[in-house]
C-alpha positions in Angstrom: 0.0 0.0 0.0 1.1 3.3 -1.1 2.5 5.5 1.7 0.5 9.3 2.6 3.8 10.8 1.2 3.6 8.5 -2.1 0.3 9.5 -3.0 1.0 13.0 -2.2 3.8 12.7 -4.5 1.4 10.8 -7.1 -1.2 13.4 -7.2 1.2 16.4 -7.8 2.7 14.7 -10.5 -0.5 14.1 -12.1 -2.0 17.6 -11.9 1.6 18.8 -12.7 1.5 16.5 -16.1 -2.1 17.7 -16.9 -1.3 21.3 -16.4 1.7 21.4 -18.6 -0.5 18.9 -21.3 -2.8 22.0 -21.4 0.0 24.7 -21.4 -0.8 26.4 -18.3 1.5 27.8 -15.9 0.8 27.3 -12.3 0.2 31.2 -11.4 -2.3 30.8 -13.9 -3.5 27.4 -12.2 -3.7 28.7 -9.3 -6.0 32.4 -9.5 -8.5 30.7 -11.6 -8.7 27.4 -8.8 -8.6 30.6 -6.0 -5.5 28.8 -4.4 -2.2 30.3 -3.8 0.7 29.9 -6.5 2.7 28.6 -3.4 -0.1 26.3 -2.2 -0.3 24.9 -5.9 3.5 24.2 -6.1 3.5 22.5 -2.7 0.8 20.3 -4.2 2.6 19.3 -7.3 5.9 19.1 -5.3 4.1 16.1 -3.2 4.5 18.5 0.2 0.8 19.7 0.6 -2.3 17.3 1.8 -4.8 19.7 0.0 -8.2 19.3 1.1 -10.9 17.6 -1.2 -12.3 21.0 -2.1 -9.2 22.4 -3.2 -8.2 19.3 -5.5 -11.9 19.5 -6.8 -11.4 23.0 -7.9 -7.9 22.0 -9.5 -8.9 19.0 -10.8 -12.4 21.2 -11.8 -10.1 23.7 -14.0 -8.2 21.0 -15.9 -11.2 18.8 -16.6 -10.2 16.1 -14.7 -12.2 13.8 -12.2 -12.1 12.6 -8.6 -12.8 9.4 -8.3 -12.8 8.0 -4.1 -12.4 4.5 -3.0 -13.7 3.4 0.3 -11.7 0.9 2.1 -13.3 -1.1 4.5 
């Protein structure tokens, strides 16, 4: 099982890839989700646990989709 800090890492590299895909820069990124530019980079550095409504709003901007699993 993946570690907090591996899927930390995972996500940010997977909004980071999507971002540059769509040729955004993160300041960019970042006003229109109504995050900080420093916040965002922490994200795709794998150093931030963002909340769910912040990763919605990224994830929101880049057409991209949540999808949750619940472990039992």
């Amino acid at each position: 099982m993946d570690t907090e800090a591996q899927q930390k890492e995972t996500i940010g590299r997977i909004i980071q890839k999507r971002r540059k895909s769509r040729h955004i820069i993160q300041g960019d990124l970042a006003d229109i989700a109504g995050i900080s530019p420093r916040t965002l980079r922490n994200i795709e550095k794998g150093l931030a646990n963002p909340e769910l409504e912040t990763l919605m709003r990224i994830c929101n901007v880049l057409g991209m989709v949540i999808k949750l699993e619940i472990v039992k």
